[in-house]
VOBA-1610 file (N, C-alpha, C; in pm, whole numbers, padded with zeros to 5 digits, always signed):
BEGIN
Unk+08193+20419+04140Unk+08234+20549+04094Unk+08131+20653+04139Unk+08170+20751+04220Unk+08047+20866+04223Unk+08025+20957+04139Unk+07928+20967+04076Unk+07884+21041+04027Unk+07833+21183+04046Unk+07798+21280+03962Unk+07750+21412+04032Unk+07612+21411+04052Unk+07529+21294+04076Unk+07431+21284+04063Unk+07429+21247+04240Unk+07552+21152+04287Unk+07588+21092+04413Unk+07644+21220+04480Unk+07670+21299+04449Unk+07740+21427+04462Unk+07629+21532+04556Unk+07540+21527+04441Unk+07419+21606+04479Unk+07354+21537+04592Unk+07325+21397+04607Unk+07260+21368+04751Unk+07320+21428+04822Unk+07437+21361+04840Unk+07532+21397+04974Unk+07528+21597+04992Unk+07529+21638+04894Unk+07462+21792+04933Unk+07373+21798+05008Unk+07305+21711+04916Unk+07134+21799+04979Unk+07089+21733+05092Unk+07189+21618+05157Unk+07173+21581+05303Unk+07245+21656+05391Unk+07397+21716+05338Unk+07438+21855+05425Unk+07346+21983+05436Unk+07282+22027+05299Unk+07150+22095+05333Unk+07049+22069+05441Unk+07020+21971+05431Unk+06854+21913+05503Unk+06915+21912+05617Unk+07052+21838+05657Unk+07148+21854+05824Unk+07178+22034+05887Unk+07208+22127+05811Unk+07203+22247+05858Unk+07084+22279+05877Unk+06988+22287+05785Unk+06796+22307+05751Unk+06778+22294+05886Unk+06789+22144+05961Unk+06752+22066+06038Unk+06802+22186+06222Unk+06950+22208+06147Unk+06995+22339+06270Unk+06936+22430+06320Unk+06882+22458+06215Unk+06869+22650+06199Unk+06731+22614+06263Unk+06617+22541+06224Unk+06489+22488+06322Unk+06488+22492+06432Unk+06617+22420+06508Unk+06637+22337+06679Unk+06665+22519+06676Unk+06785+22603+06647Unk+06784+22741+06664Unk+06635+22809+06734Unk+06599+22820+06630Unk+06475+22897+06619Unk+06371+22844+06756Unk+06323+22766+06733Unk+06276+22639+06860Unk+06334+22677+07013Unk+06463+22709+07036Unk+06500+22739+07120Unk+06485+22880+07221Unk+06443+22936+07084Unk+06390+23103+07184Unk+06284+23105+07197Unk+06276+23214+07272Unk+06124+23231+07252Unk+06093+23411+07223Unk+05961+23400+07155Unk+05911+23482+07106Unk+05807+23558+07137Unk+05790+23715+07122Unk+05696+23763+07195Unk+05548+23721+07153Unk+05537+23689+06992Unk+05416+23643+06954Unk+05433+23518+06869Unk+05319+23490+06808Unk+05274+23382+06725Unk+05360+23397+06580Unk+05290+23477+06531Unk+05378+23527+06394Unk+05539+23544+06413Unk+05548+23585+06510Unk+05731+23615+06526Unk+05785+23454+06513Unk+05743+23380+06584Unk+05761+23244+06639Unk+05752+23165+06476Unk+05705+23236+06384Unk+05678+23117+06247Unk+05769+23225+06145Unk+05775+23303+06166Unk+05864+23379+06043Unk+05948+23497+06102Unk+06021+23432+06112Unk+06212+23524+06152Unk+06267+23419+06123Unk+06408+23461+06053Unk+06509+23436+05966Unk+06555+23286+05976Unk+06537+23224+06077Unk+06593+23063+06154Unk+06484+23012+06058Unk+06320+23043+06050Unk+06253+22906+06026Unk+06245+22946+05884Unk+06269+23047+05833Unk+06248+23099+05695Unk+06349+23037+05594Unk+06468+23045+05696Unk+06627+23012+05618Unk+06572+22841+05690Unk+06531+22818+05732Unk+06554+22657+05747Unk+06478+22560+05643Unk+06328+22649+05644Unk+06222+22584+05531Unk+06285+22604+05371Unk+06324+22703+05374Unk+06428+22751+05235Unk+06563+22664+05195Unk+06600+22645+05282Unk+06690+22500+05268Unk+06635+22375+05257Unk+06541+22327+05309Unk+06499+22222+05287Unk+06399+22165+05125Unk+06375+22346+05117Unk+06345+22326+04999Unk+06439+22293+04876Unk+06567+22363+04899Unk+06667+22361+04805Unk+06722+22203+04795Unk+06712+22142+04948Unk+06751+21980+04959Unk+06681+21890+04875Unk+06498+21915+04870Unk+06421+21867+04812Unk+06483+21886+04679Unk+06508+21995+04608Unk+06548+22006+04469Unk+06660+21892+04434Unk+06748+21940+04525Unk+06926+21858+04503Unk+06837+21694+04496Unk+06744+21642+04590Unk+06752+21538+04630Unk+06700+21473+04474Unk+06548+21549+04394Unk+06492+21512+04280Unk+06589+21504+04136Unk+06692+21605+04221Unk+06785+21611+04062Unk+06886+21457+04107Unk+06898+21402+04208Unk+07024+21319+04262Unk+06917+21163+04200Unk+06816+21226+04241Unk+06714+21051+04178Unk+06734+21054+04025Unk+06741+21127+03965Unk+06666+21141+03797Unk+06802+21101+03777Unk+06923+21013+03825Unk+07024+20981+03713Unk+07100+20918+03846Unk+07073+20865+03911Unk+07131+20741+04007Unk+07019+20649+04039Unk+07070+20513+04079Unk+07033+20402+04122Unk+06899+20449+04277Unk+06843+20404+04272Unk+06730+20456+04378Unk+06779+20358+04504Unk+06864+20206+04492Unk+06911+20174+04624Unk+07008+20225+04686Unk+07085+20365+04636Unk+07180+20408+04688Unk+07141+20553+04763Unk+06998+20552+04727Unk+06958+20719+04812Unk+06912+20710+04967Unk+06851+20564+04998Unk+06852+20587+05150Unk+06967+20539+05204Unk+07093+20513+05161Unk+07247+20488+05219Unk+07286+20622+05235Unk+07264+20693+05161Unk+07316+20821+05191Unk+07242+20916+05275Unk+07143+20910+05263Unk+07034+20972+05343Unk+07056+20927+05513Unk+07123+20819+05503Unk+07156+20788+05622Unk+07256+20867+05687Unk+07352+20933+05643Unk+07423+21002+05696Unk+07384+21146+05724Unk+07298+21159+05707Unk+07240+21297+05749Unk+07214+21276+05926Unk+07200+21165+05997Unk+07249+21126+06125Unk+07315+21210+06164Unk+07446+21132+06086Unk+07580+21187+06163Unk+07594+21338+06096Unk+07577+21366+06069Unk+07542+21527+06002Unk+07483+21610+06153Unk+07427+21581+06168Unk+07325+21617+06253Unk+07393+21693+06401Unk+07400+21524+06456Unk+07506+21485+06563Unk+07626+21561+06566Unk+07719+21575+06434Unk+07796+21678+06473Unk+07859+21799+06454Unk+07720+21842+06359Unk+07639+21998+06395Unk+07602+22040+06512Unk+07536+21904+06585Unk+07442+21961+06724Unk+07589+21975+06791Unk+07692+21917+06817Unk+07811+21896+06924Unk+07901+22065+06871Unk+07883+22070+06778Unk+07960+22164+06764Unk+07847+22340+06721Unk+07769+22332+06718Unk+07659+22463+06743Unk+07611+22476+06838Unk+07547+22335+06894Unk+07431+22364+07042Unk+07517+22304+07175Unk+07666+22255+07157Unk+07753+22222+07234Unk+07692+22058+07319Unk+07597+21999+07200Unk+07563+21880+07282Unk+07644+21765+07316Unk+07608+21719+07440Unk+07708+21602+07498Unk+07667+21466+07377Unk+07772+21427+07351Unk+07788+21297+07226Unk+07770+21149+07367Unk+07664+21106+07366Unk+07666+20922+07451Unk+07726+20874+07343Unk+07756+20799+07460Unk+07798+20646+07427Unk+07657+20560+07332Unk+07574+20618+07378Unk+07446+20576+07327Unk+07416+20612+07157Unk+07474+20750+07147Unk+07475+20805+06987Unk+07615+20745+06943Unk+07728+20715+07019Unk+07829+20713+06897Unk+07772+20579+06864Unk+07722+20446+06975Unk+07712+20353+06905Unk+07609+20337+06816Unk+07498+20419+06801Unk+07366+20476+06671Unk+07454+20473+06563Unk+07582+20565+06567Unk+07622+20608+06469Unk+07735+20518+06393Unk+07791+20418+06476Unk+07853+20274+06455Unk+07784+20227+06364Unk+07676+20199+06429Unk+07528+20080+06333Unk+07535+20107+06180Unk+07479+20277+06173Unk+07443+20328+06080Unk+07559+20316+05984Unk+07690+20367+06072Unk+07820+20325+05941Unk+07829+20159+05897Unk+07787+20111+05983Unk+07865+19980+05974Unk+07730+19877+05860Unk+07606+19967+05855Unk+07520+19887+05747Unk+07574+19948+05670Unk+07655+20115+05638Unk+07655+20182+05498Unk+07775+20111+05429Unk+07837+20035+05532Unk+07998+19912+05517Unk+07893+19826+05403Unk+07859+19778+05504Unk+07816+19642+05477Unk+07701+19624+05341Unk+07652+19747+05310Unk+07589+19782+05153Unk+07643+19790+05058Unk+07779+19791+05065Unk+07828+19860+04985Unk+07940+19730+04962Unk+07914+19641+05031Unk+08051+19516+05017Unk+08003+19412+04886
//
């Protein structure tokens, strides 16, 4: 049964998977200085999310099972992957879908 406690991971791994965006964003330009390069809106809004993930993630421990938080945490992968395919237009291998096989196929196999 999921709970809103199971609820909240799976948030705060869609958090930490955008967080994770808005970084590669930022990373990607470039900047006339030092300071510009650490605080404009990409790394500000990215560290600010990750903080909010951190929250979701402490409230998702304090009332679920602790073997079910790195199963889910695992899907922040595929989170990732197809954020990057669909924001930064990255080519998907054969090499990531089968990463991303593995990763489903232990979150199968945890759960049997």
């Amino acid at each position: 049964m999921i709970s809103r406690f199971m609820v909240s991971m799976f948030l705060s791994v869609a958090v930490a998977s955008v967080s994770q965006v808005l970084l590669k964003k930022s990373a990607l330009k470039v900047y006339d200085n030092v300071i510009r390069e650490y605080l404009n809106p990409y790394v500000i809004g990215g560290y600010g999310l990750l903080f909010c993930s951190m929250l979701l993630t402490v409230y998702a421990y304090s009332g679920m099972d602790y073997k079910n938080g790195p199963v889910i945490e695992s899907l922040g992968n595929v989170f990732v992957l197809v954020l990057g395919y669909v924001v930064f237009r990255e080519r998907i291998s054969l090499r990531k879908i089968l990463g991303i096989a593995c990763i489903m196929a232990g979150i199968v196999i945890f759960n049997l």
